[in-house]
C-alpha positions as CSV (number, residue, x, y, z in Angstrom):
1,X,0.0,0.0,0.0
2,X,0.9,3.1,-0.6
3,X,-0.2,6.5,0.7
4,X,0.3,10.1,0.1
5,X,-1.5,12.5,2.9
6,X,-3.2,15.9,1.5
7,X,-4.8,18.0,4.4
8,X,-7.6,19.9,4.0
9,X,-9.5,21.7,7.3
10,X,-12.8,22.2,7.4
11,X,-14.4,23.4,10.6
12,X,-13.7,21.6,13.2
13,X,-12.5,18.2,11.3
14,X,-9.2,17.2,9.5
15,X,-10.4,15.2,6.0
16,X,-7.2,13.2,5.4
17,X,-7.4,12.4,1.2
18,X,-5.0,9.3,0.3
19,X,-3.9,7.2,-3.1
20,X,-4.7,3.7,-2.6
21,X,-3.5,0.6,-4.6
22,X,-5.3,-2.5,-5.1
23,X,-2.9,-5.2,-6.1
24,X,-5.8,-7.2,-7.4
25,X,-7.1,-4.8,-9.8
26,X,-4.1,-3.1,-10.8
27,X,-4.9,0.4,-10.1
28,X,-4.7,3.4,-7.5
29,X,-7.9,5.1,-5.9
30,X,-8.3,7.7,-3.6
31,X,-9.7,7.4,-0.7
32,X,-11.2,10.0,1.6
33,X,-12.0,10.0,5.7
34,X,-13.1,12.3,7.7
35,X,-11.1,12.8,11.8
36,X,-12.6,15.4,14.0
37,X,-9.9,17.6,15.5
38,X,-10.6,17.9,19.4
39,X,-8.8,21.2,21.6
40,X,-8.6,22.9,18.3
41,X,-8.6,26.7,19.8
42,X,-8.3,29.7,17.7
43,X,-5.8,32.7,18.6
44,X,-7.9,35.7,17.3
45,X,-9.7,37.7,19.4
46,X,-13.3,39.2,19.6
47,X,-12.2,42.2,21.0
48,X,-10.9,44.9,19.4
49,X,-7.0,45.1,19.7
50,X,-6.7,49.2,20.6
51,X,-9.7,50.8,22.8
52,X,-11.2,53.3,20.5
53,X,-13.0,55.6,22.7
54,X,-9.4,56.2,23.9
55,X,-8.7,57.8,21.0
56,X,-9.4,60.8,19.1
57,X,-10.6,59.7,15.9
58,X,-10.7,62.9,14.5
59,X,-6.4,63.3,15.1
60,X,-3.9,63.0,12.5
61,X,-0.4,61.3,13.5
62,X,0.6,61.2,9.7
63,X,-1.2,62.9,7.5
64,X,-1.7,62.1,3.8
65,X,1.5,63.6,2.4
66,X,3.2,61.7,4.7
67,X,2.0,58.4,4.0
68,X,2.4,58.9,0.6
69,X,6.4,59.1,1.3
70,X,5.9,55.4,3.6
71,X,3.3,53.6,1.1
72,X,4.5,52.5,-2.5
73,X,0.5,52.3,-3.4
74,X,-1.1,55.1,-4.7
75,X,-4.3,55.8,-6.8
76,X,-7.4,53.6,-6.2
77,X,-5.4,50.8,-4.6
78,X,-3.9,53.3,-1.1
79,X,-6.2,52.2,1.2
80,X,-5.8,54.9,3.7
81,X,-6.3,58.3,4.5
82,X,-4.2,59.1,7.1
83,X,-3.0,57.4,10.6
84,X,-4.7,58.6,13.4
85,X,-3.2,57.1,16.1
86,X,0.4,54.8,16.6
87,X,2.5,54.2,19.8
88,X,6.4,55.1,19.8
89,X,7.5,51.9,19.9
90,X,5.6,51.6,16.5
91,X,3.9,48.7,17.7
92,X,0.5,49.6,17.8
93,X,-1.9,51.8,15.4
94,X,-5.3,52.8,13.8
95,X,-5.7,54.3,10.8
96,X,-8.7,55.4,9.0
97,X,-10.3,55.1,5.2
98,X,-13.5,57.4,4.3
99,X,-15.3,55.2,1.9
100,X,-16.5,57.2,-1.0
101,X,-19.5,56.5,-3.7
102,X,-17.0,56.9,-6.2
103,X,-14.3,53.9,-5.2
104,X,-13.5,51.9,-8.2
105,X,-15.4,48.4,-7.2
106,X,-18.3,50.3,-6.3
107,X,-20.1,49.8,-10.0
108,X,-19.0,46.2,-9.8
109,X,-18.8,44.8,-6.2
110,X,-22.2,44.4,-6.4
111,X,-24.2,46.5,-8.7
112,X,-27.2,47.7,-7.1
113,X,-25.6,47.1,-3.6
114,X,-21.4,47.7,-3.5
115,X,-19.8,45.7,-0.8
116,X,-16.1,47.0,-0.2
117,X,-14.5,43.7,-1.1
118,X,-12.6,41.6,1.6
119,X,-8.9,41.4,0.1
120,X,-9.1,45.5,0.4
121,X,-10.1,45.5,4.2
122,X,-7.2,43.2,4.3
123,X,-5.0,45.5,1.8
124,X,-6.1,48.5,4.3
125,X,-4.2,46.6,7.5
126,X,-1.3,45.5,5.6
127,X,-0.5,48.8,4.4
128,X,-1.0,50.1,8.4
129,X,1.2,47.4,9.2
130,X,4.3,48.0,6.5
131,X,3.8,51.9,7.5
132,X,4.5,50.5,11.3
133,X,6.9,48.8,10.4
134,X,9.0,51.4,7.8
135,X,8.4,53.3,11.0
136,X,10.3,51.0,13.3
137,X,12.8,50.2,11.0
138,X,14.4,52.9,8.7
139,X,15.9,51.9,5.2
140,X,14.0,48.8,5.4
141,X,13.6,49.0,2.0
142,X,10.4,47.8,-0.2
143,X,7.8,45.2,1.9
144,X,5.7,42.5,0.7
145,X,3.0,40.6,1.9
146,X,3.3,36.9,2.2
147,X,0.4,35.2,4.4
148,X,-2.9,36.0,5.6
149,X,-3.9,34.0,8.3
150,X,-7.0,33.1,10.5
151,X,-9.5,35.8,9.0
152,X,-12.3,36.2,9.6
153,X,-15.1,38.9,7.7
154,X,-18.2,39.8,10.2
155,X,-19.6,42.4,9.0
156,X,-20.6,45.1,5.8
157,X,-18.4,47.8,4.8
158,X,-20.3,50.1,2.1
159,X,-20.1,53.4,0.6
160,X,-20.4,56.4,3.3
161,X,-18.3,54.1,6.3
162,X,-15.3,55.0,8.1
163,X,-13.2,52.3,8.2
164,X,-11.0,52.0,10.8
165,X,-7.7,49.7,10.5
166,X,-6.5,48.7,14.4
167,X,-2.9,47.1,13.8
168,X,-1.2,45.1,16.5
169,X,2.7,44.2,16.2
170,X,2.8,40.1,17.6
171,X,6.7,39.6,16.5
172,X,9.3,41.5,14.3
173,X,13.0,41.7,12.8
174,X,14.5,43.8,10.0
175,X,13.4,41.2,7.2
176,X,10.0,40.2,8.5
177,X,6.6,41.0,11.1
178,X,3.6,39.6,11.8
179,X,0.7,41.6,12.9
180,X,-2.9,40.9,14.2
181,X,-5.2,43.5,12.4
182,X,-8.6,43.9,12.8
183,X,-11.2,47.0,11.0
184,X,-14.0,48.6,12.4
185,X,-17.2,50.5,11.4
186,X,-19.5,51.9,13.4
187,X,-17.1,50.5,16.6
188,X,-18.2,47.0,15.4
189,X,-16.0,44.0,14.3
190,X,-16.3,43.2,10.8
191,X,-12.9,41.8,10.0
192,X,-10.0,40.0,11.5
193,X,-6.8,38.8,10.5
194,X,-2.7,37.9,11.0
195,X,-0.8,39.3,8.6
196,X,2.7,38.6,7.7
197,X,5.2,40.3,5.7
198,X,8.5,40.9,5.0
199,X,11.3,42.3,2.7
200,X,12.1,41.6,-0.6
């Protein structure tokens, strides 16, 4: 017999998919089972990261002309406005996004009822997080985004929102970081997420 192990999670079970070969009839099949995964515990929380009523949203740590000198993205795809708020240690952030009726996806993402799509709330944190992190580290040169990890989308962004990118520094060096992120509207949840990226 011989068996090659593909893993694929789904809820709360592992489904283990295998090739199988039957001497007798000369072939391979592939054979699926089902294990349920007990302990299993995720690491997000449900919480937000950085009390916002702490805050004054309405305060500008770097302004637009100055993320424009930290981000490489510009046009429709900069996903912020401006940071409002960031510790010294450059560990810890908000930053905000007005959503207009005019973005780009809103004809398309959905017509009749536009949706700001998921992978920009998650564009919006990682850009918080490399401005963090150009922050911490000067001369760190251009950063990329690698993983995206245990997200999770819980609620509607739409035309009209502020959207609020909380930023949370879990471990860094000069090449690499990994950040929980989270984004708010209305001071509700409606995305969470661990980013990682690093330089290239």
């Amino acid at each position: 017999m011989s068996k090659r192990r593909n893993r694929h999670f789904v809820d709360c079970n592992v489904k283990i998919g295998y090739r199988h070969y039957s001497p007798k009839k000369f072939q391979f099949s592939y054979l699926w089972r089902t294990y349920p995964i007990w302990g299993l515990k995720s690491s997000m929380a449900h919480e937000l990261l950085i009390d916002l009523n702490s805050i004054d949203l309405n305060a500008v740590a770097l302004d637009q002309a100055t993320v424009d000198k930290l981000l490489p993205q510009t046009g429709p795809m900069r996903q912020l406005d401006r940071v409002i708020w960031r510790d010294e240690q450059f560990t810890c952030g908000v930053a905000v996004k007005h959503i207009r009726h005019d973005e780009f996806w809103v004809p398309y993402h959905i017509p009749d009822r536009p949706l700001m799509p998921g992978v920009l709330m998650i564009e919006a944190a990682a850009q918080l997080c490399s401005i963090l992190q150009t922050l911490a580290i000067p001369n760190v040169g251009f950063l990329g985004f690698t993983h995206c990890d245990e997200t999770s989308f819980r609620g509607q962004v739409v035309p009209g929102d502020n959207f609020y990118t909380l930023c949370k520094l879990i471990e860094r060096n000069r090449r690499r970081f990994v950040c929980q992120v989270q984004g708010v509207v209305n001071s509700k949840l409606v995305f969470e997420s661990i980013i990682t990226g690093m330089k290239l």
